[in-house]
C-alpha positions as CSV (number, residue, x, y, z in Angstrom):
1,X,8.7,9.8,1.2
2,X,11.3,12.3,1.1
3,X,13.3,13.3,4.2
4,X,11.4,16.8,5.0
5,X,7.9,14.8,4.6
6,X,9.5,11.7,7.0
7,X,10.4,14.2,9.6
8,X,7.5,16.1,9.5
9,X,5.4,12.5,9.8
10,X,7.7,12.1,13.7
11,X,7.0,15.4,14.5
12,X,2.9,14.8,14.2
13,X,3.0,11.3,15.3
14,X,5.3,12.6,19.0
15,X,2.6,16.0,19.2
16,X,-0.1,13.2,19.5
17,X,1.8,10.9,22.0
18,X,2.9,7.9,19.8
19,X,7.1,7.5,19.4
20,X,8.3,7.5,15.9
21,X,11.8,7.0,13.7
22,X,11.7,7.6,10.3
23,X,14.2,5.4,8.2
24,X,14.6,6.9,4.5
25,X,14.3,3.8,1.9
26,X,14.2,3.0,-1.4
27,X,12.0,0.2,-1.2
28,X,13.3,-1.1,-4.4
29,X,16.9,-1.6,-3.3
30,X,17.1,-5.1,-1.0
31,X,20.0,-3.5,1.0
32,X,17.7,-0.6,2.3
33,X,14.7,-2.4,3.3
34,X,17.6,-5.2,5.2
35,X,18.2,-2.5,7.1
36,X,14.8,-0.7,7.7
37,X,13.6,-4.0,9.1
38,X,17.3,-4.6,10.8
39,X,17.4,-1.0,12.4
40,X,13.3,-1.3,13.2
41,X,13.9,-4.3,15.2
42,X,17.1,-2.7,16.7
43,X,15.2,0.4,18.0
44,X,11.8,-1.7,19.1
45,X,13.2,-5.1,19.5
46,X,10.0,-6.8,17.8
47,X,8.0,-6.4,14.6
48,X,4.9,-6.9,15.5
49,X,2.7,-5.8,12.2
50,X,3.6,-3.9,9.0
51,X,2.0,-2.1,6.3
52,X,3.9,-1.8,2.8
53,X,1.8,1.3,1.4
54,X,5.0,2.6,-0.9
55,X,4.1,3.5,-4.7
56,X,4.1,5.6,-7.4
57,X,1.3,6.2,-10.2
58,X,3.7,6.1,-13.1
59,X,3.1,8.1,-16.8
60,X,-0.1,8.0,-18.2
61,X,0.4,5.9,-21.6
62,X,-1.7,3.0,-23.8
63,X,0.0,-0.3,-23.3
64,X,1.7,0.1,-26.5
65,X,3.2,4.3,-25.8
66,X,4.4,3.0,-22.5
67,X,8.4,3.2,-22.1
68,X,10.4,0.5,-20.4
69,X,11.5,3.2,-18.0
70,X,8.3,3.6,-17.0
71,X,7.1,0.2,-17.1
72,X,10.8,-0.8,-14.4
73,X,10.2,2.0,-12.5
74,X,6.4,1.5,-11.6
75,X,6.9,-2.2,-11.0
76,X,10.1,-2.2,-9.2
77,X,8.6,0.5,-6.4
78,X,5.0,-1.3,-6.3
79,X,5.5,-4.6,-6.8
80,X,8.8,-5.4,-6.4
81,X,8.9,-3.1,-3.3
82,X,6.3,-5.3,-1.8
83,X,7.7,-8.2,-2.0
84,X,11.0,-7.4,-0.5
85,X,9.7,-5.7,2.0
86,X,7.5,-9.1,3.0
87,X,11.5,-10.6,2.1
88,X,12.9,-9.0,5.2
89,X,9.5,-9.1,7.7
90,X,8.6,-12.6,7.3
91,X,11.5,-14.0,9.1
92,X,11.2,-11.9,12.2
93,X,7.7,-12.7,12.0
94,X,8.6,-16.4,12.5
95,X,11.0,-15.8,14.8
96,X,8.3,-14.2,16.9
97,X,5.8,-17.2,16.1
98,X,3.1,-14.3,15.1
99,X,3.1,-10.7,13.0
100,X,0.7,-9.6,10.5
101,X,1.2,-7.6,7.2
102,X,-0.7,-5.5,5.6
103,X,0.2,-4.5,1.8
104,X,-1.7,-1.8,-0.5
105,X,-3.3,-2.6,-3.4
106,X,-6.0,-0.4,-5.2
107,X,-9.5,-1.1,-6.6
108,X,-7.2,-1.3,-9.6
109,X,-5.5,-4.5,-8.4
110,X,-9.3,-5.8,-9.1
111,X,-10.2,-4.3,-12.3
112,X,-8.6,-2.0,-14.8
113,X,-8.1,1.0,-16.5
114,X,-6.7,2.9,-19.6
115,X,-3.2,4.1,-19.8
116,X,-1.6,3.1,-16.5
117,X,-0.7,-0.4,-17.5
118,X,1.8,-1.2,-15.3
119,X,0.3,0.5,-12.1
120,X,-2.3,-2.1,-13.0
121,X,-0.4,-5.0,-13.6
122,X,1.4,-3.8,-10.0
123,X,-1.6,-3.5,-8.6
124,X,-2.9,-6.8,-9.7
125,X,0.3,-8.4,-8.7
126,X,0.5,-7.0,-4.9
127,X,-2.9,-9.2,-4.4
128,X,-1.5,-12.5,-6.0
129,X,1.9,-12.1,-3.4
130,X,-0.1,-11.6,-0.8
131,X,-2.4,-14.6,-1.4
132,X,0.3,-16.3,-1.9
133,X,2.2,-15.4,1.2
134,X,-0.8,-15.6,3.0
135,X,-1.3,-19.3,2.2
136,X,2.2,-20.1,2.5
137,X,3.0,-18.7,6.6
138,X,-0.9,-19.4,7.6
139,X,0.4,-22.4,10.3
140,X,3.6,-19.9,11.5
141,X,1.0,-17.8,13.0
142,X,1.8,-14.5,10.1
143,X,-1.1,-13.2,8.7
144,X,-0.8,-11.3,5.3
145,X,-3.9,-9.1,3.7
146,X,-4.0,-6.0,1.6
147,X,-6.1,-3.3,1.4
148,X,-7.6,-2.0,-2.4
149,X,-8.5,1.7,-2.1
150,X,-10.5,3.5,-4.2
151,X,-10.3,7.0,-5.4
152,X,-9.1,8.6,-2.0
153,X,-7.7,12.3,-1.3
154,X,-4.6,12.0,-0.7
155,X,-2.7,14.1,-3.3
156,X,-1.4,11.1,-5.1
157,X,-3.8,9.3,-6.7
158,X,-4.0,9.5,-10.4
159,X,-8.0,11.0,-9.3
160,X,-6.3,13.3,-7.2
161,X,-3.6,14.0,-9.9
162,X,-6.4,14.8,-12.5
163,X,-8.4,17.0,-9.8
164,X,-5.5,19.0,-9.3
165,X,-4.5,19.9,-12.7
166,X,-7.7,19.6,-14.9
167,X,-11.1,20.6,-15.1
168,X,-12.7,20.6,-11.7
169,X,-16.1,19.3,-13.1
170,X,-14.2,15.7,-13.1
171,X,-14.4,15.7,-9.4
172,X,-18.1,15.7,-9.9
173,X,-18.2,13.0,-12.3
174,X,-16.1,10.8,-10.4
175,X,-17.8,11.1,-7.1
176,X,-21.3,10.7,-9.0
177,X,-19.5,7.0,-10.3
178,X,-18.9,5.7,-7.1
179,X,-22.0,4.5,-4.8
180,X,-21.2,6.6,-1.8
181,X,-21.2,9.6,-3.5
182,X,-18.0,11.4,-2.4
183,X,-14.3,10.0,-2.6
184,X,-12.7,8.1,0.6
185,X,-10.2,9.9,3.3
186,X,-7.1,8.9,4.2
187,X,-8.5,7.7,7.8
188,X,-10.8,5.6,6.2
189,X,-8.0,3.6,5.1
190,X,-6.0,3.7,8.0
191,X,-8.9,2.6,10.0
192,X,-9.1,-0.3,7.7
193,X,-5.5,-1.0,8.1
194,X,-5.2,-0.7,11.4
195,X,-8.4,-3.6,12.0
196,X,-6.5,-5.9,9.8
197,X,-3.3,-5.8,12.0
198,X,-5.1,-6.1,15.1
199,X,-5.9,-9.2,17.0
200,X,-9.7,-8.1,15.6
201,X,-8.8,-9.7,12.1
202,X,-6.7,-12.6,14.0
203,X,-9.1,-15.0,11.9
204,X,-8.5,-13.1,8.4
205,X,-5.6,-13.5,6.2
206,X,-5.2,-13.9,2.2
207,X,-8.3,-11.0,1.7
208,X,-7.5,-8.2,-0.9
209,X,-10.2,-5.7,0.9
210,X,-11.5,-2.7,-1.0
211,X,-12.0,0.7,1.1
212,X,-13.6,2.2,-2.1
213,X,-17.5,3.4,-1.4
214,X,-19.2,0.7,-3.1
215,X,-17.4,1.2,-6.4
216,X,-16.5,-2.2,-7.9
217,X,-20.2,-3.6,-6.7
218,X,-21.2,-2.2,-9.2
């Protein structure tokens, strides 16, 4: 998020009564998210829950036309992202005794697709750290889960990429694949998000969720 769209997210967040700082980070670098988390807990004193939703979609490309630029740059934001992020949360977690973290995946971290492989492979590999960390801080009282969206309208997603620059009809033929009939809101997510912080989900940790309409039952 650049630093217009950060301060526009305080701005909305203070209208509706909630307090908000916004930290600019590149959640690839370990020195920046040190010191989100260090400043965080400087300003509020406690991290109590977290949700690591930075990513990109990457170039579309087969496996074999995808650059190493592209294959870095994808993995180091997504994947590598995450796991620094959970790097630097974890231990003020335990210091607390109890936190809870909640990474995003996508319905892709589940199954694939063409031409994105290493959004896949990202997407794949968000689930197996947070299994993984989820197994490992269980007994400190640090739950870890992620969500798996499906195609969702936020702007960003390589659905909403393709509605914005193609053939509108693909909307229609999307929507028509997944159960539900229509593509997921940003709320729906955050309301999913939000349960799996909360002392609601205080018996759930290791799940990779999907928030996607029914899609992969098929």
């Amino acid at each position: 998020m650049d630093q217009t769209r950060g301060e526009e997210a305080v701005k909305t967040i203070q209208k509706d009564g909630g307090e908000a700082i916004f930290i600019k980070t590149n959640v690839s670098s370990a020195s920046e998210v040190e010191s989100l988390v260090r400043n965080t807990v400087q300003k509020y004193g406690r991290l109590d829950c977290a949700f690591n939703n930075a990513g990109i979609v990457g170039d579309t490309a087969t496996t074999i036309e995808c650059t190493e630029g592209n294959w870095d740059n994808v993995i180091n934001i997504n994947l590598k992202g995450i796991w620094l992020c959970m790097k630097y949360e974890i231990p003020v977690m335990l210091k607390q005794g109890k936190g809870a973290i909640v990474n995003t995946s996508s319905i892709l971290g589940v199954v694939g697709t063409d031409k994105r492989p290493p959004y896949v492979a990202s997407k794949h590999g968000i689930i197996g750290i947070t299994k993984a960390a989820a197994i490992e801080f269980a007994k400190s009282g640090i739950r870890v889960n992620a969500v798996c969206p499906g195609p969702t309208d936020t702007g960003l997603s390589p659905t909403a990429l393709h509605l914005a620059t193609e053939d509108p009809s693909f909307k229609a033929a999307k929507e028509a694949e997944i159960p539900m009939n229509r593509m997921g809101l940003p709320e729906e997510i955050a309301e999913a998000v939000v349960w799996l912080c909360s002392d609601a989900a205080s018996f759930v940790t290791g799940l990779a969720m999907p928030v996607d309409g029914g899609l992969t039952s098929w």
